[in-house]
VEXPAZA-181161 format. One line per 2 residues: number of its first residue (from 1); their letters; for each residue x, y negated, z of N, C-alpha, C. Coordinates in nm, 3 decimals. Atoms other than C-alpha are relative to their C-alpha. Layout:
% VEXPAZA-181161
NUM) A) X:Y:Z:X:Y:Z:X:Y:Z  ... .
% end
This chain:
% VEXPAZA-181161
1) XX) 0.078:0.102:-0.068:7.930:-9.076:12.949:-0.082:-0.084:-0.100  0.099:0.025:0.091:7.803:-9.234:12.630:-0.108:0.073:0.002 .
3) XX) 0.153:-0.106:0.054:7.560:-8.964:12.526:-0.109:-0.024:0.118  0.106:0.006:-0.128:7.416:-8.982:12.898:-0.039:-0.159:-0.057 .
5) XX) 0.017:0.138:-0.004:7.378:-9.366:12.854:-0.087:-0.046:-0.125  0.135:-0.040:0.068:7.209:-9.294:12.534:-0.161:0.047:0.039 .
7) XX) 0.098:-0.052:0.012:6.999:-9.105:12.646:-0.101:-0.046:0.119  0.114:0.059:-0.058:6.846:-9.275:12.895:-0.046:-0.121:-0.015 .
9) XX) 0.083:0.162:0.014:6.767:-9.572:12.743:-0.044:0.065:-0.149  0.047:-0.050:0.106:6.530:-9.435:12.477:-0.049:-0.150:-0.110 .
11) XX) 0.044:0.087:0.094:6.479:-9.788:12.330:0.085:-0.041:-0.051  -0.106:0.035:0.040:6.826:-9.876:12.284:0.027:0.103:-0.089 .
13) XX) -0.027:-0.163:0.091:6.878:-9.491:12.116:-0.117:-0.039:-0.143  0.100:0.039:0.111:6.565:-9.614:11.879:0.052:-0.086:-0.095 .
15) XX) -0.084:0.137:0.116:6.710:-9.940:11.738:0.132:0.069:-0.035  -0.088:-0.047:0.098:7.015:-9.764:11.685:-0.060:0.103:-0.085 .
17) XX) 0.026:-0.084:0.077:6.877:-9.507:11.503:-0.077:-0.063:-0.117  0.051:0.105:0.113:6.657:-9.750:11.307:0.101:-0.118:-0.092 .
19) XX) -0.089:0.107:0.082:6.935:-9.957:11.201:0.048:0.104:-0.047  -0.120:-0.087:0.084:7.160:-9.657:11.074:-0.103:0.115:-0.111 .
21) XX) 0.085:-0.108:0.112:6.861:-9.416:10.935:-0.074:-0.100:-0.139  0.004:0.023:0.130:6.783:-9.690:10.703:0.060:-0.009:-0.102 .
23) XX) -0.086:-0.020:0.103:7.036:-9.619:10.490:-0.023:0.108:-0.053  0.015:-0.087:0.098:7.052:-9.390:10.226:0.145:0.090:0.064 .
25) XX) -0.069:-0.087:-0.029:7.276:-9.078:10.270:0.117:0.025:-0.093  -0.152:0.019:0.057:7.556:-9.179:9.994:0.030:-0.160:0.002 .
27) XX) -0.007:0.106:-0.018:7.693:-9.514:10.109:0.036:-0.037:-0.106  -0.052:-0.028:0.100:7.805:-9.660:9.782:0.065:-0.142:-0.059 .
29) XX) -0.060:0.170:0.013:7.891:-10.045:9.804:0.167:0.014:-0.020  -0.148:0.028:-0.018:8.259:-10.131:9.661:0.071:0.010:0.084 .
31) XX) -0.079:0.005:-0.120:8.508:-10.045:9.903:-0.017:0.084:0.114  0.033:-0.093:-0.072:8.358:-9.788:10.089:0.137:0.103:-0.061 .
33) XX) -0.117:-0.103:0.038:8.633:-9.530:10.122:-0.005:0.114:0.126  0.036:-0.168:-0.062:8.624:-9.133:10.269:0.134:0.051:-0.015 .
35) XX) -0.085:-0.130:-0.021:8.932:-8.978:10.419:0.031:0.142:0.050  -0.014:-0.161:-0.029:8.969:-8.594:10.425:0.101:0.084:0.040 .
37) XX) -0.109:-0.079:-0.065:9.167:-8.377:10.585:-0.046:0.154:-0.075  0.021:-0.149:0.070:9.132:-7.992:10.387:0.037:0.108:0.031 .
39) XX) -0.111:-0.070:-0.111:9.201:-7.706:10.579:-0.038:0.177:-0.094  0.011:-0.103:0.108:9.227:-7.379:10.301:0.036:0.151:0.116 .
41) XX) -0.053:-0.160:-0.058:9.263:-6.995:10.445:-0.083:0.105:-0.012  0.036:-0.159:0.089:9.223:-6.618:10.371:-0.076:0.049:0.143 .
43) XX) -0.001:-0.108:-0.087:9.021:-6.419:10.592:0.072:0.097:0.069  -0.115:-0.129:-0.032:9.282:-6.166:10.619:0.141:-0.104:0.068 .
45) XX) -0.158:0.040:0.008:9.601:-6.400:10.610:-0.016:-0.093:0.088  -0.010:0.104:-0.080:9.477:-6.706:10.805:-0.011:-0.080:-0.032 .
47) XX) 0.016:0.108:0.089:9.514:-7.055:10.747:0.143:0.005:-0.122  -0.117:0.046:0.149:9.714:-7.139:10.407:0.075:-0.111:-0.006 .
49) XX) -0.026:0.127:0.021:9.758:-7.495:10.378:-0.128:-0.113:0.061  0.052:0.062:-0.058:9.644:-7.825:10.505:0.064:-0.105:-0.125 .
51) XX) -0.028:0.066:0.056:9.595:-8.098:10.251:-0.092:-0.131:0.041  0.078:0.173:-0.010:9.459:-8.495:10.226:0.014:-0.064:-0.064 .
53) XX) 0.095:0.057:0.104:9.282:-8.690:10.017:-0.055:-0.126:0.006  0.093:0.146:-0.023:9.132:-9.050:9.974:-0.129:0.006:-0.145 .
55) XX) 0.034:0.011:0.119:8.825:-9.063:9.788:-0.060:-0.177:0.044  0.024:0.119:0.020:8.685:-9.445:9.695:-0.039:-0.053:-0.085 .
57) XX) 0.135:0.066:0.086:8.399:-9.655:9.539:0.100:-0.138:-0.040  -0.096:0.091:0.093:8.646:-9.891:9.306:-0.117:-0.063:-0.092 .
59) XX) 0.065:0.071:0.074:8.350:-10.008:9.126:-0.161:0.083:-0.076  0.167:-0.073:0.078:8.008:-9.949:8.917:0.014:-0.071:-0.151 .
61) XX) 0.002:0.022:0.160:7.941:-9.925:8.567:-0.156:0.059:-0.065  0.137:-0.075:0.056:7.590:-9.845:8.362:0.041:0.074:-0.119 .
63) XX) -0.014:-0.111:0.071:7.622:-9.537:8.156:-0.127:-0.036:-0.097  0.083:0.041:0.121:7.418:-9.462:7.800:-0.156:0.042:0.081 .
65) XX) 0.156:-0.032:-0.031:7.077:-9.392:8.013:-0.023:-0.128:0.078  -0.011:0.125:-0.091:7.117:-9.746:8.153:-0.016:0.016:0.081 .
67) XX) -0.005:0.012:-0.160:7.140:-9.653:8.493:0.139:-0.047:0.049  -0.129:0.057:-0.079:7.393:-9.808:8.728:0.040:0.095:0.094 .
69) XX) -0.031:-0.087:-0.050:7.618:-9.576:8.882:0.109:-0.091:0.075  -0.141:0.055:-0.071:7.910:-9.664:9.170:0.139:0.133:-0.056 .
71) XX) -0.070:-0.145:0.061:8.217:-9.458:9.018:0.108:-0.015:0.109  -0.083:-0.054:-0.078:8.424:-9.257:9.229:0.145:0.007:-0.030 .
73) XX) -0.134:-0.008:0.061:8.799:-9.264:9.272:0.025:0.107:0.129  -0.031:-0.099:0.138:8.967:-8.967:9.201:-0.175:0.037:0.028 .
75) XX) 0.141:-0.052:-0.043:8.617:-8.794:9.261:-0.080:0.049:0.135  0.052:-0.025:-0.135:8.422:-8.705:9.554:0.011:0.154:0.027 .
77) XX) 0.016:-0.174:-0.028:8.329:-8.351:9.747:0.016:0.080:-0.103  0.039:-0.107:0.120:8.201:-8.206:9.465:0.027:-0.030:-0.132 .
79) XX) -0.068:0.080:0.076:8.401:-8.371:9.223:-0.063:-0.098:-0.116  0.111:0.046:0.106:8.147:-8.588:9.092:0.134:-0.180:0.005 .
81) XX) -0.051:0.108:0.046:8.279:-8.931:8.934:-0.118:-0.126:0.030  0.109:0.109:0.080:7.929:-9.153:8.845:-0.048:0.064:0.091 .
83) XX) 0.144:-0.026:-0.128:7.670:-9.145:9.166:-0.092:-0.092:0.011  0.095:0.078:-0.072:7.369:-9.327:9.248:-0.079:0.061:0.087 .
85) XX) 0.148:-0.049:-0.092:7.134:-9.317:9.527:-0.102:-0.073:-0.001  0.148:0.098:-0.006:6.816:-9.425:9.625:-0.021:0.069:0.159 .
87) XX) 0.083:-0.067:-0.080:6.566:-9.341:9.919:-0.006:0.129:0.013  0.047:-0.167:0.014:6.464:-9.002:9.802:0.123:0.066:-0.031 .
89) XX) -0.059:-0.144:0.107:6.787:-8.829:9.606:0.095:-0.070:-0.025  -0.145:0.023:0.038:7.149:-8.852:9.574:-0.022:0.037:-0.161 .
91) XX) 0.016:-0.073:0.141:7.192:-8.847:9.143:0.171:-0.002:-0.006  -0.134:-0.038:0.035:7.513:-8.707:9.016:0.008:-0.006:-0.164 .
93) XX) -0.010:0.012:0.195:7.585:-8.800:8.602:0.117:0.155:-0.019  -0.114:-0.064:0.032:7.732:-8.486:8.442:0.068:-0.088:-0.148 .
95) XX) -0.069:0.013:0.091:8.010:-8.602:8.209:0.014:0.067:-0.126  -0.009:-0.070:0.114:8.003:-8.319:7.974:-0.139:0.010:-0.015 .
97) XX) 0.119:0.020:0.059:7.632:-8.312:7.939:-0.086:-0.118:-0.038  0.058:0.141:0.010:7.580:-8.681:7.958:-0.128:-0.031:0.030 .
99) XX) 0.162:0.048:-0.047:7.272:-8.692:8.137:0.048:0.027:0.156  0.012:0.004:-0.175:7.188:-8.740:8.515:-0.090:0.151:0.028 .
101) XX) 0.040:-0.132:-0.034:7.150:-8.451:8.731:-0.076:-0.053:0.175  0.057:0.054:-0.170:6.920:-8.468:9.107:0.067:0.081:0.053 .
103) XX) -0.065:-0.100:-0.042:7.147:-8.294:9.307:-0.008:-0.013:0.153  0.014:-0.010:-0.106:7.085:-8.398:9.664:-0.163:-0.067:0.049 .
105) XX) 0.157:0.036:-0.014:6.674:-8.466:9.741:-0.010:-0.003:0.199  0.013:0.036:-0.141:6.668:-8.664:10.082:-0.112:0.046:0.076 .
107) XX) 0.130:-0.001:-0.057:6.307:-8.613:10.128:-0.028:0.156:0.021  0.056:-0.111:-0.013:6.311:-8.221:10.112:-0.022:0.055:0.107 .
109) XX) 0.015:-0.033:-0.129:6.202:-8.026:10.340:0.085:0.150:0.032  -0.057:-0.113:-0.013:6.418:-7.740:10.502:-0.036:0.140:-0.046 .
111) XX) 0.053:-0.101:0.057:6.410:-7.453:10.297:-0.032:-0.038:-0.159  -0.003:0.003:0.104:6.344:-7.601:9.980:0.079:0.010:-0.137 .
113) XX) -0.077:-0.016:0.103:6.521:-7.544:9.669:-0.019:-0.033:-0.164  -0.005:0.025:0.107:6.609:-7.660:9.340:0.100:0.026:-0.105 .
115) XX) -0.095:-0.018:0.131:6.722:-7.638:9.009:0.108:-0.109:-0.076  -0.062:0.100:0.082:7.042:-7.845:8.854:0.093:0.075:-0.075 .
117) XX) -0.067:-0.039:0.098:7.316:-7.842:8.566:0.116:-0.034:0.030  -0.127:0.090:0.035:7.613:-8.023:8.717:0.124:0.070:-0.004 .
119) XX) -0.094:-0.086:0.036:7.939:-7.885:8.658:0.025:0.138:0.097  0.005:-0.156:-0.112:7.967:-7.583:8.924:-0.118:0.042:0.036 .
121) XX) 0.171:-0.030:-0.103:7.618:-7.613:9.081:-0.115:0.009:-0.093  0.087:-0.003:0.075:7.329:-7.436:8.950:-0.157:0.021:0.104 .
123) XX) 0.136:0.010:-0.095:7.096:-7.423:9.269:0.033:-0.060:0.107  -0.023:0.020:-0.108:7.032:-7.620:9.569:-0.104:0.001:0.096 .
125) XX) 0.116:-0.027:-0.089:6.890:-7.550:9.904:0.022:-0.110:0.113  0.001:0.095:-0.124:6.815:-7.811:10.177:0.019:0.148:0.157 .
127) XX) -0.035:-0.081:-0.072:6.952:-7.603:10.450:-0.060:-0.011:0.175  -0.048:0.059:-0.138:6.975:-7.778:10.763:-0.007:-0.141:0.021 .
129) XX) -0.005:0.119:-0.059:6.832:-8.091:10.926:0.069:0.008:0.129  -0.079:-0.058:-0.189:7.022:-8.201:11.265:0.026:-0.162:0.006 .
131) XX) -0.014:0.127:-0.068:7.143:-8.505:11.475:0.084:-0.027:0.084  -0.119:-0.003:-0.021:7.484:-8.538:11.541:0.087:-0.073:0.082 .
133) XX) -0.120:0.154:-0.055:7.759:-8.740:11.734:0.140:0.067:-0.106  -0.120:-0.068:0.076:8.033:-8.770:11.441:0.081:-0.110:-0.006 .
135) XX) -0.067:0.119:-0.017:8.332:-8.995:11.460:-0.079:-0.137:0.090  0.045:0.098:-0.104:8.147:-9.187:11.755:-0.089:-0.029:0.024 .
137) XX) 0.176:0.084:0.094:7.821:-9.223:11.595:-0.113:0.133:0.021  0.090:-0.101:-0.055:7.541:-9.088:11.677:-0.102:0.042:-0.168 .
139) XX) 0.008:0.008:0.165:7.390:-9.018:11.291:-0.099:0.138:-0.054  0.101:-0.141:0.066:7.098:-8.750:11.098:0.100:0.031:-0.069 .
141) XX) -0.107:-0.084:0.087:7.292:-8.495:10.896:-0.165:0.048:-0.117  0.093:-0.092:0.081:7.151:-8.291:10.612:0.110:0.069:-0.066 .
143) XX) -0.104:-0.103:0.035:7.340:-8.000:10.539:-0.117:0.074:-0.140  0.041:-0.069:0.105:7.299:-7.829:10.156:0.066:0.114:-0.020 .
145) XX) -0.050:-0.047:0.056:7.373:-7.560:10.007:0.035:0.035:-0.144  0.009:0.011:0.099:7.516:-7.516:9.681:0.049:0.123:-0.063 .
147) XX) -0.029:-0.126:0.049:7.556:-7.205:9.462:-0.008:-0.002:-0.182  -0.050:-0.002:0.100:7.699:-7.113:9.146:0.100:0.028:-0.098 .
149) XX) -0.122:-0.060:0.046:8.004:-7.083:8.968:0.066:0.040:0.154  -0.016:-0.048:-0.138:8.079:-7.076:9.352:-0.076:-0.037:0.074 .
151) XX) 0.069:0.057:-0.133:7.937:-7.100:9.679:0.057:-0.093:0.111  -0.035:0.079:-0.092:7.953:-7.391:9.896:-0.113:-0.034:0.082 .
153) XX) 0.074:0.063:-0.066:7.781:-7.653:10.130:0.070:-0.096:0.048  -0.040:0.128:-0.008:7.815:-7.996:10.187:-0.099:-0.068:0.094 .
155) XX) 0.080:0.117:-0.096:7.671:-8.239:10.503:-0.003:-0.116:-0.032  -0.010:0.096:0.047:7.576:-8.547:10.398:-0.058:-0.100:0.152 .
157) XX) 0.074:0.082:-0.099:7.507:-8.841:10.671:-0.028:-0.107:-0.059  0.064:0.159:0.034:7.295:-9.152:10.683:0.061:-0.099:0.071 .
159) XX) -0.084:0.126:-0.052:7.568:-9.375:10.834:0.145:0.015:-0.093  -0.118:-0.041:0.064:7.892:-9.182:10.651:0.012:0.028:-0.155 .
161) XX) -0.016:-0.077:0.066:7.782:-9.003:10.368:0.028:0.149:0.010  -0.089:-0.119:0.009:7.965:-8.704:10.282:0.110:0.030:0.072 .
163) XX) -0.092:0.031:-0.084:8.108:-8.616:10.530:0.110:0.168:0.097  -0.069:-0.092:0.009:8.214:-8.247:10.545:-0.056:0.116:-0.118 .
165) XX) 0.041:-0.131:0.095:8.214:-7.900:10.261:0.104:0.076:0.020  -0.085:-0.143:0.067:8.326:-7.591:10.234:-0.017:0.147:-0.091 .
167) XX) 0.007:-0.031:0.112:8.388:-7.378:9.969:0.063:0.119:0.037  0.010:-0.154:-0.033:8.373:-6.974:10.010:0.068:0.053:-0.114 .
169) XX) -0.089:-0.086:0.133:8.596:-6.952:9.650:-0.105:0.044:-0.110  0.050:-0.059:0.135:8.540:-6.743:9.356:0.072:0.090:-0.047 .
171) XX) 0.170:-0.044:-0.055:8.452:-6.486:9.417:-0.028:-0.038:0.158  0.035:0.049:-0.141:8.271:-6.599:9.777:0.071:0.119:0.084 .
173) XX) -0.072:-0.091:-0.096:8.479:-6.501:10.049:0.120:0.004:-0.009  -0.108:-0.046:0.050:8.788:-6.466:9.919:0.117:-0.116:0.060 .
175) XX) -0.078:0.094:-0.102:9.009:-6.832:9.983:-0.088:-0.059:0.026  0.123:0.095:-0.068:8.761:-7.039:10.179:0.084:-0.138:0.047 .
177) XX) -0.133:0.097:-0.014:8.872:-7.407:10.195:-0.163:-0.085:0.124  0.113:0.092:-0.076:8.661:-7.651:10.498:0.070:-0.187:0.017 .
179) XX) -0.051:0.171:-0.029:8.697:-8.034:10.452:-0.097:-0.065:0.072  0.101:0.103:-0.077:8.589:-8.323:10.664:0.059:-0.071:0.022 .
181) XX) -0.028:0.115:0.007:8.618:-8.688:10.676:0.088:-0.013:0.189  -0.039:0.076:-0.149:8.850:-8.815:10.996:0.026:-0.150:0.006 .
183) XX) -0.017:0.160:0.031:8.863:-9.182:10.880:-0.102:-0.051:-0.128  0.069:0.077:0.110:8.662:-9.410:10.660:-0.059:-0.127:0.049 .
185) XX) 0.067:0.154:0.002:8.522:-9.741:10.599:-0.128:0.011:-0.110  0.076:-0.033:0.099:8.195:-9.782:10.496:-0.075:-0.155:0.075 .
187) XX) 0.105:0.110:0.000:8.028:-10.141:10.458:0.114:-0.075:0.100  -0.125:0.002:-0.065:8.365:-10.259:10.581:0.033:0.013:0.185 .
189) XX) -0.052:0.038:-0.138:8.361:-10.162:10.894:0.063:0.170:-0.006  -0.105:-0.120:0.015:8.641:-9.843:10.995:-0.085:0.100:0.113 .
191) XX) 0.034:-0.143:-0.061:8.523:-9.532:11.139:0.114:0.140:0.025  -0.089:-0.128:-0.001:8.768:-9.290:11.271:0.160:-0.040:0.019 .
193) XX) -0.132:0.039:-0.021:9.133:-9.315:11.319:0.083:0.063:-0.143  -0.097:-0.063:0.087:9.396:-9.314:11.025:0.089:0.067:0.063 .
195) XX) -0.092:-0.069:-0.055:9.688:-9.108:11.008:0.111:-0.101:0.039  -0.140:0.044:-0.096:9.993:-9.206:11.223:0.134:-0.002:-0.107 .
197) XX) -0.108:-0.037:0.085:10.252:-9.053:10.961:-0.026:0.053:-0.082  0.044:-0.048:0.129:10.278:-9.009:10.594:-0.002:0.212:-0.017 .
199) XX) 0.019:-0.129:0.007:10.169:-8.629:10.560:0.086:0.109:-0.094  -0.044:-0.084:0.130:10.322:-8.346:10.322:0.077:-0.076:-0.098 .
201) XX) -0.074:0.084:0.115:10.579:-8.596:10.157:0.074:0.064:-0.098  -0.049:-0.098:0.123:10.678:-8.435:9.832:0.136:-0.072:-0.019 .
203) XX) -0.134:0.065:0.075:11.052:-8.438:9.719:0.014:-0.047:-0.135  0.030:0.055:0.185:11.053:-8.651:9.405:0.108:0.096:-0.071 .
205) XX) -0.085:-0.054:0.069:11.270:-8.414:9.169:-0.027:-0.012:-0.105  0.045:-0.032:0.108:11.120:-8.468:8.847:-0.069:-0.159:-0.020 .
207) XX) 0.135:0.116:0.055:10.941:-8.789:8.661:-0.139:0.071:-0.069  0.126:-0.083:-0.023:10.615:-8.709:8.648:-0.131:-0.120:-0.044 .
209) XX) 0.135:0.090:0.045:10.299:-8.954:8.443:-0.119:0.087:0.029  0.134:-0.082:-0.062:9.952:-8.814:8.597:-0.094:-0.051:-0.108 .
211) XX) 0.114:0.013:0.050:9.616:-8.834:8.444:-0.053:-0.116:0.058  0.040:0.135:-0.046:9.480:-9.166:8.526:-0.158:0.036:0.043 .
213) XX) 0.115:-0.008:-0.081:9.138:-9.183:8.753:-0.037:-0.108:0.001  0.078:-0.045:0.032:8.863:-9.249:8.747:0.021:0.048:-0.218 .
215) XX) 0.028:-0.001:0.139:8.820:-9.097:8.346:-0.098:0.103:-0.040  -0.026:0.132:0.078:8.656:-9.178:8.147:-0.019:-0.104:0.098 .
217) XX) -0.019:0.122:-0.100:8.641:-9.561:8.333:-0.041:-0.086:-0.087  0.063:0.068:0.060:8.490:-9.830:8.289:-0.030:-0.140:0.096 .
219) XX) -0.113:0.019:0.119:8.646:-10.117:8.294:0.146:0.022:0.096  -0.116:-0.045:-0.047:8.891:-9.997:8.526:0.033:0.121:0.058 .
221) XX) -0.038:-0.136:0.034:9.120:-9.688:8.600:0.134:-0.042:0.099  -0.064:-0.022:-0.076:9.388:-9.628:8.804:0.136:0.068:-0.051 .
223) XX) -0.130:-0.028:0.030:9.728:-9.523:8.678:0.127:0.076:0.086  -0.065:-0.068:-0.072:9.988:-9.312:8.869:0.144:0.109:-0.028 .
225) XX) -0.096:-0.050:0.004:10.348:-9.200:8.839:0.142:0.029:0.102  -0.116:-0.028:-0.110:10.700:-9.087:8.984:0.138:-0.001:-0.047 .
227) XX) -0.128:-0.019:0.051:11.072:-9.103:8.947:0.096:0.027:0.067  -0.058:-0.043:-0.097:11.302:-8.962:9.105:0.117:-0.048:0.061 .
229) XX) -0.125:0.072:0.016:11.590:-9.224:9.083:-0.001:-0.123:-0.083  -0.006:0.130:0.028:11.631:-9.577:9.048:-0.021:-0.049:-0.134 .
231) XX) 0.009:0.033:0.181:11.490:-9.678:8.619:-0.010:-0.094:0.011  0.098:0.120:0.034:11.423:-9.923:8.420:-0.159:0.071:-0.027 .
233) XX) 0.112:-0.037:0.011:11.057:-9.863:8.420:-0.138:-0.062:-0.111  0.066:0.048:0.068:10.819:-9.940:8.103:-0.125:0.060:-0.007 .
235) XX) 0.212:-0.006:0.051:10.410:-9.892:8.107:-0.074:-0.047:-0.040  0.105:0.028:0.110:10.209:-9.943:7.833:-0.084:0.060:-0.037 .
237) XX) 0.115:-0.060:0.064:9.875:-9.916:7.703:-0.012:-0.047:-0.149  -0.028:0.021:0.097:9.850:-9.869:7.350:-0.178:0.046:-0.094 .
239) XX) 0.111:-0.081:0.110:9.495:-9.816:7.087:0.041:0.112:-0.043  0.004:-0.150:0.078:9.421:-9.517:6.878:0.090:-0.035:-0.109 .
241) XX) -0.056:0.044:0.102:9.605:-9.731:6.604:0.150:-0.025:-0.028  -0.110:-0.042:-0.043:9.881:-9.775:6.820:0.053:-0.164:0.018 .
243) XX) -0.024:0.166:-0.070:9.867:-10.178:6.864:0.019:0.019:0.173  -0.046:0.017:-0.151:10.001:-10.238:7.210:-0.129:-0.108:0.124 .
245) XX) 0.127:0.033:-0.080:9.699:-10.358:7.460:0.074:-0.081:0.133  -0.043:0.069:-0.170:9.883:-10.443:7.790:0.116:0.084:0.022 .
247) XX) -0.078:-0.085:-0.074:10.194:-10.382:7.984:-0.011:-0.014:0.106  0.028:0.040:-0.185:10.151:-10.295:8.349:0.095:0.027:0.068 .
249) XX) -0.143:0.006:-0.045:10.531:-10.240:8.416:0.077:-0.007:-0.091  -0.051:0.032:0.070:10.811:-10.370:8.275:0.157:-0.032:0.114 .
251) XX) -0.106:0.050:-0.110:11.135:-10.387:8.546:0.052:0.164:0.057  -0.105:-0.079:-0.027:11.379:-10.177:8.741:-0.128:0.068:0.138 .
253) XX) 0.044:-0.084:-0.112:11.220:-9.936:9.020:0.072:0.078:0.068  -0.066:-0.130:-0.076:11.365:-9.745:9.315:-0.106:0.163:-0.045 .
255) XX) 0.054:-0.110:0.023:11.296:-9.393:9.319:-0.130:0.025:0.126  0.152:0.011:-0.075:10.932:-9.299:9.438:-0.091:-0.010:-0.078 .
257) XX) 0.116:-0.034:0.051:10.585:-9.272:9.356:-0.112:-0.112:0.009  0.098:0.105:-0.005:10.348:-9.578:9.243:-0.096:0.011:-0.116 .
259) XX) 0.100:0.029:0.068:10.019:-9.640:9.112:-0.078:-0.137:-0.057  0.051:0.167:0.059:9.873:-9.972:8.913:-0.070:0.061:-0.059 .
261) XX) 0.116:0.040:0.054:9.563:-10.075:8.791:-0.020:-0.040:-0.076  0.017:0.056:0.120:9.448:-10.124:8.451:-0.119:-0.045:-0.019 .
263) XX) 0.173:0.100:0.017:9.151:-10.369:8.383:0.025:-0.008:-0.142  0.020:-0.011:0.127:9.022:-10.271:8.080:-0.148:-0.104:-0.092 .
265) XX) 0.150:0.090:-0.023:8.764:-10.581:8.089:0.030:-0.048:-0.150  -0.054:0.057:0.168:8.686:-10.692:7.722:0.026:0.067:-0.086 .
267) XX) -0.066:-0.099:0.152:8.802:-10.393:7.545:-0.143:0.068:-0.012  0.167:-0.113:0.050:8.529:-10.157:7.342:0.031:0.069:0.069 .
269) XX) 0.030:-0.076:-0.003:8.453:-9.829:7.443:0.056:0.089:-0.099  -0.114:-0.050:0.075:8.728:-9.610:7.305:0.095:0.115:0.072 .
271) XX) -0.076:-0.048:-0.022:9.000:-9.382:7.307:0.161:-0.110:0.014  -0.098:0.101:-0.020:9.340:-9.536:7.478:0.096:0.085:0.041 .
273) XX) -0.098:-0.011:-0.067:9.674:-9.425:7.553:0.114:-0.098:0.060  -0.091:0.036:-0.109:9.905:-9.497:7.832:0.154:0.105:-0.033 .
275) XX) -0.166:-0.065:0.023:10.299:-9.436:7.766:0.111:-0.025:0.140  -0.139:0.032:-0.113:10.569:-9.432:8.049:0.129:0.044:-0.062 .
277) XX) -0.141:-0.001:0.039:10.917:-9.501:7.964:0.120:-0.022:0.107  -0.115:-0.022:-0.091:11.199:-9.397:8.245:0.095:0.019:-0.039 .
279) XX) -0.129:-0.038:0.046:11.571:-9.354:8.143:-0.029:0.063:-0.088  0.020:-0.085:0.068:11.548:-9.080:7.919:-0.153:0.085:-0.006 .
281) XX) 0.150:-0.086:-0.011:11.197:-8.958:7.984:-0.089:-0.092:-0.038  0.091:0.039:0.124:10.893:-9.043:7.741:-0.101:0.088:0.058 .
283) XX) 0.106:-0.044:0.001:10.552:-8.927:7.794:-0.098:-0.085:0.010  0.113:0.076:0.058:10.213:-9.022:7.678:-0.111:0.035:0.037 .
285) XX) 0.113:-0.101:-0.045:9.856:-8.938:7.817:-0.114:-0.115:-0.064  0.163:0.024:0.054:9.478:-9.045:7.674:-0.034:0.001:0.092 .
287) XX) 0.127:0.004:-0.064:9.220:-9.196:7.833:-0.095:-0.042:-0.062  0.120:0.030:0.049:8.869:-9.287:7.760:-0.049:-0.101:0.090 .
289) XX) 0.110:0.053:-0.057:8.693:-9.581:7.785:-0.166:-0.009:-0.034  0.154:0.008:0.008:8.320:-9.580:7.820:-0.096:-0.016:0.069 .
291) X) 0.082:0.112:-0.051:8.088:-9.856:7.859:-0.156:0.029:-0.011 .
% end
């Protein structure tokens, strides 16, 4: 009954569409956050697994080409970290080449194609314009395709973003995985319904220090560990020199899985490690900061 009610009021269908198509097609303001649902399976065998994901705009930082980027936590679709948009063109920073890559061109026209370097993707084609009802919303799409170390494609909207991909493997065809957003907040307002119950809860059996996200970061990062039984729990960040920087735990913990935040505001642009100290278990991981 919506859609009808849309559609016959073509002036009311206008202003909405004018308020939501002026946006750019990667939302990217602080706090915007994209939840995924991942649904993996074999041609032959079926579905595999069903996983989920939060990705989230924790902040912006200007990289060495002085551009201002919003950085992604853990990373987005296409596992980019450092994004900006504009009008015309989603940009994606590669990390290992240290330069900006154009990887999504708003303005193209269907059928067009281009050349980039970013870590998987070495061509892209504007595939598919269209005009959707997605999570409630009535919203332009622009579907890409991307090819390269593998083949994918990714929809991007002008109210959501990114908002579904899937990925045909390597070699294409082979495990094919299809994600898409069923919740998010973007410009704080919520779109979609969270989940009801915690999903795939892993049995803690093991202490376990992760790789800290966003990295490199700049000036903050995200931290993440597990234990499987009640410690004393010690986390520290330490220089290359091995002076002690900050502790971001220091006390007794039940068993379970928590993450803290390290504000690295004030420090250079450096190499840093992070130590976790549980009962008997020691481990140490590197990160990078860079400003």
């Amino acid at each position: 009954m919506k859609t009808i009610k849309y559609l016959s009021c073509p002036l009311i269908l206008l202003l909405y569409c004018s308020h939501f198509f002026s946006q750019n097609f990667f939302p990217s303001e602080v706090g915007n956050r994209w939840d995924y649902e991942s649904i993996s399976f074999d041609p032959m065998l079926g579905e595999l697994d069903t996983t989920y994901f939060t990705a989230e705009v924790i902040g912006d930082t200007i990289l060495n080409n002085g551009k201002n980027y919003s950085v992604i936590s853990p990373r987005d679709l296409i596992r980019g970290i450092f994004i900006r948009a504009d009008s015309s063109s989603v940009y994606y920073y590669d990390e290992n080449e240290q330069e900006e890559d154009t990887l999504f061109k708003l303005d193209a026209n269907v059928g067009d194609i281009w050349y980039t370097d970013f870590d998987w993707i070495f061509i892209v084609e504007l595939e598919k314009k269209d005009t959707i009802i997605f999570l409630g919303h009535l919203t332009e799409t622009l579907r890409f395709k991307l090819d390269g170390l593998a083949l994918g494609w990714i929809t991007l909207s002008n109210i959501f973003g990114p908002i579904t991909s899937t990925d045909w493997g390597d070699p294409p065809g082979n495990t094919q995985t299809f994600t898409f957003t069923y919740h998010c907040i973007i410009n704080e307002k919520i779109f979609g319904e969270p989940l009801l119950a915690p999903i795939n809860i892993a049995i803690l059996h093991k202490f376990d220090l992760e790789q800290n996200y966003p990295n490199p970061f700049n000036p903050t990062t995200k931290i993440k560990y597990q234990i499987p039984e009640s410690s004393f729990v010690k986390l520290k960040v330490y220089d290359v020199i091995g002076n002690e920087i900050a502790t971001l735990v220091n006390e007794k913990k039940l068993a379970g899985t928590y993450e803290i935040e390290f504000y690295g505001t004030g420090l250079p642009s450096g190499i840093y490690f992070y130590q976790l100290k549980a009962g008997n278990f020691i481990e140490t991981n590197k990160m990078l900061m860079l400003k």
